[in-house]
C-alpha positions as CSV (number, residue, x, y, z in Angstrom):
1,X,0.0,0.0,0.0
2,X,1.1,3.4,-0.7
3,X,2.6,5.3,2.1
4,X,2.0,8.5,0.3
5,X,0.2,9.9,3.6
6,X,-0.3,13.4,2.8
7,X,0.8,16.4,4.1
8,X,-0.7,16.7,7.6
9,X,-3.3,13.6,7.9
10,X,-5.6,13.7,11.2
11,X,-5.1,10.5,13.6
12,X,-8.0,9.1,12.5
13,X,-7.2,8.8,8.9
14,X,-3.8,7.5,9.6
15,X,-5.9,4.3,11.9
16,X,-8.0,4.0,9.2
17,X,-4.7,3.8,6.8
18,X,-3.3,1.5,9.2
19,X,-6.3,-0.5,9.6
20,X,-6.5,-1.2,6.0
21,X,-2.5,-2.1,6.1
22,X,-0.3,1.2,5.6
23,X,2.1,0.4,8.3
24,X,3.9,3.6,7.9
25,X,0.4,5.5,9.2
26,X,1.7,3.6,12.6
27,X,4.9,5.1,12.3
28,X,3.1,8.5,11.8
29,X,1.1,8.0,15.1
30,X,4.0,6.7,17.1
31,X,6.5,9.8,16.1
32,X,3.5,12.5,16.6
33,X,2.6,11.2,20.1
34,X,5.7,9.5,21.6
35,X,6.4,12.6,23.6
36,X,3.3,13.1,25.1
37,X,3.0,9.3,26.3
38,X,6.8,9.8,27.6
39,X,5.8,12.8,29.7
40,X,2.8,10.8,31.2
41,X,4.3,8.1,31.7
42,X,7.3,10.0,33.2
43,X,5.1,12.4,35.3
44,X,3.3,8.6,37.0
45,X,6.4,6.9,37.3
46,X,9.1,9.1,38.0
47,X,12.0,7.4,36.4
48,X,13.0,7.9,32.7
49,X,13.6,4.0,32.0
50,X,10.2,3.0,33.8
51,X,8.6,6.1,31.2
52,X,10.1,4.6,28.4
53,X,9.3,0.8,29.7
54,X,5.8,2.2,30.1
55,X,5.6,4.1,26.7
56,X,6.8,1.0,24.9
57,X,4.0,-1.2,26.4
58,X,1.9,1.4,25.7
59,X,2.2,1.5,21.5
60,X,3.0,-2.0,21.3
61,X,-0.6,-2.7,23.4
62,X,-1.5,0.3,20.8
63,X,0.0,-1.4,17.8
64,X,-1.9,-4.6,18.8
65,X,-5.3,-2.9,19.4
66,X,-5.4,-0.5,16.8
67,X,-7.3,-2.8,14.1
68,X,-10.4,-2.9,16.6
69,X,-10.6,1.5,17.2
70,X,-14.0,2.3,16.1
71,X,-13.2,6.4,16.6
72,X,-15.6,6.5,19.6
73,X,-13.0,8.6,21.5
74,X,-10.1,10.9,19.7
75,X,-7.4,8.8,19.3
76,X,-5.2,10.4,21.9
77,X,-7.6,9.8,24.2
78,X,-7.6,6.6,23.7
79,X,-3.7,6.1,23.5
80,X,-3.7,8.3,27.4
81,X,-5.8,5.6,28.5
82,X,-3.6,3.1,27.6
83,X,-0.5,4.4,28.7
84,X,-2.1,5.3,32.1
85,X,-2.8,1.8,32.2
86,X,0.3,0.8,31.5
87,X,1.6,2.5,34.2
88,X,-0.6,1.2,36.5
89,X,0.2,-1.9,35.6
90,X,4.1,-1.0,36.4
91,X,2.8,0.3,39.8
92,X,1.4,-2.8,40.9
93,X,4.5,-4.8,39.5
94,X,6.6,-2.2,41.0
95,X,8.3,-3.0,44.8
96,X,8.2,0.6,46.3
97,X,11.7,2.8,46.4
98,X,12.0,5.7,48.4
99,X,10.8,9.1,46.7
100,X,14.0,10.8,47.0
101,X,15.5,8.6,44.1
102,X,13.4,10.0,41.5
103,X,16.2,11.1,38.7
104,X,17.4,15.0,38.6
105,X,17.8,17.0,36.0
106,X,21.2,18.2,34.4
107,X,23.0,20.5,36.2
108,X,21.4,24.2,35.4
109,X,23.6,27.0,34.7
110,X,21.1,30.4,35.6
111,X,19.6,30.7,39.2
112,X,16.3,31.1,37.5
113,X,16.5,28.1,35.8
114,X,17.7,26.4,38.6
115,X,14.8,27.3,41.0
116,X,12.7,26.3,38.3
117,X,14.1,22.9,38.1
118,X,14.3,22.5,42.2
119,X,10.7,23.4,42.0
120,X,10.1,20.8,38.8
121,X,11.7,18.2,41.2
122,X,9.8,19.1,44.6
123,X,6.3,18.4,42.3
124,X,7.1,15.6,40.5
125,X,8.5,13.9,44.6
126,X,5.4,15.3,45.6
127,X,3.2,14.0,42.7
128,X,4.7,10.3,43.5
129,X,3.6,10.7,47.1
130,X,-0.3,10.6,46.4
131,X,-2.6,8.0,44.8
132,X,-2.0,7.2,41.3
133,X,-5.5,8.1,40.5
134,X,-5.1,11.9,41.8
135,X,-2.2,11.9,39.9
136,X,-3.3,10.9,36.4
137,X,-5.9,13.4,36.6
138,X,-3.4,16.2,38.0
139,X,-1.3,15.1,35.1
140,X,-3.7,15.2,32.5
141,X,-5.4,18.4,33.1
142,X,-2.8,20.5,34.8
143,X,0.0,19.6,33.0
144,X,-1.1,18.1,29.7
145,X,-3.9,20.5,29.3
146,X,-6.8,17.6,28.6
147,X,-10.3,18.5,28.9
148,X,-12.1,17.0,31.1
149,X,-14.4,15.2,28.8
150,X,-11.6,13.8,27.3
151,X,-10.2,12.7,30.6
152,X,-13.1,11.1,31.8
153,X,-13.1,9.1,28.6
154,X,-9.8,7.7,28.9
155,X,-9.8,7.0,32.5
156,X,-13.3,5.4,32.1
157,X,-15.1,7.5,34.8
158,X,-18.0,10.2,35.4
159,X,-17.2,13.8,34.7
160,X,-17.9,13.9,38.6
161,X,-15.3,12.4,39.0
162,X,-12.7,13.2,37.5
163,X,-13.2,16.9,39.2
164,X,-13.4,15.4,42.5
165,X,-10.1,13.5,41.4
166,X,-9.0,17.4,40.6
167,X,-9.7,18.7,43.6
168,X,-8.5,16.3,45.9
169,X,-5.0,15.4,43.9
170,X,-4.5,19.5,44.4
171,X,-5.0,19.1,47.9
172,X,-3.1,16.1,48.5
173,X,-0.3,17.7,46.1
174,X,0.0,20.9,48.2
175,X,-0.1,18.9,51.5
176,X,2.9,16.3,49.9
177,X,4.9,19.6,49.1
178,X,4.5,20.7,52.5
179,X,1.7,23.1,52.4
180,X,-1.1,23.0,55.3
181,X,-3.9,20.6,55.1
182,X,-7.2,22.0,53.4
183,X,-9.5,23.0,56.5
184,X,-13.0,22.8,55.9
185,X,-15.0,25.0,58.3
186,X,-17.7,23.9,60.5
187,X,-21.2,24.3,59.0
188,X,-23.2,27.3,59.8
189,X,-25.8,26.7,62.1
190,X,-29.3,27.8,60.9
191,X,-31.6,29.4,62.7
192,X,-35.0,27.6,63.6
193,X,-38.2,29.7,62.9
């Protein structure tokens, strides 16, 4: 089959390429949204070799799948929810290291750039310290920039949900970086007729 695949074809006409055997439309898919599944995978692991473990399951479970995609969800949605389950799936596997090994970044030569890298560090030993699940949806929407329609599509949950998720991953975030707990206050009392 021709590879000829135009010059800027959507993801769903490259699955439909692939689907009727243009393997290169893969190829097309895997280079456009490699960096992306890295970065999630990264941002719920922590580690770069566990990211690209993670990724790799991710478009081969992709690769393997692909024939079936119908085009219900976008197609990235589809590929976040399988590399968030691919990371689950290294979570489970995974026998628990201490936080502080998470890998740093090369060494920074401006002090604004280097208080912007110890503050990309504090978040992402603070994003390891609470529940997967408040961390895929931090991820998502706050630093991926996913709507949350298309969130709740590839985690496979109610809108409700995901906003909860939202809401408590920020406060659990702030309270792993060493913020105060969020106080609720008591409920006002109403007056009886």
């Amino acid at each position: 089959m021709s590879s000829n695949l135009g010059p800027d074809p959507s993801d769903l006409d490259l699955v439909r390429r692939f689907q009727a055997g243009d393997q290169d439309a893969f190829t097309v898919l895997v280079k456009r949204h490699e960096r992306r599944v890295y970065n999630l995978a990264y941002r719920m692991l922590g580690r770069s070799e566990e990211a690209r473990d993670a990724s790799q399951e991710a478009f081969i479970s992709c690769y393997r799948h692909l024939g079936g995609f119908r085009g219900d969800a976008a197609f990235t949605t589809w590929i976040h929810r399988i590399t968030v389950n691919a990371c689950y799936d290294m979570l489970r596997k995974k026998i628990p290291e201490p936080v502080e090994d998470i890998e740093l970044p090369a060494p920074i030569s401006s002090p604004d750039h280097a208080d912007q890298a110890a503050t990309a560090v504090d978040v992402q030993r603070a994003l390891l310290k609470i529940h997967p699940d408040y961390r895929a949806v931090l991820i998502l929407y706050d630093v991926q920039g996913i709507p949350y329609d298309d969130i709740a599509a590839a985690l496979q949950v109610p809108l409700g949900t995901v906003k909860s998720r939202l809401h408590r991953g920020r406060a659990a975030l702030g309270q792993a970086m060493g913020g105060e707990p969020e106080r609720r206050s008591p409920p006002s009392k109403r007056a009886t007729p």
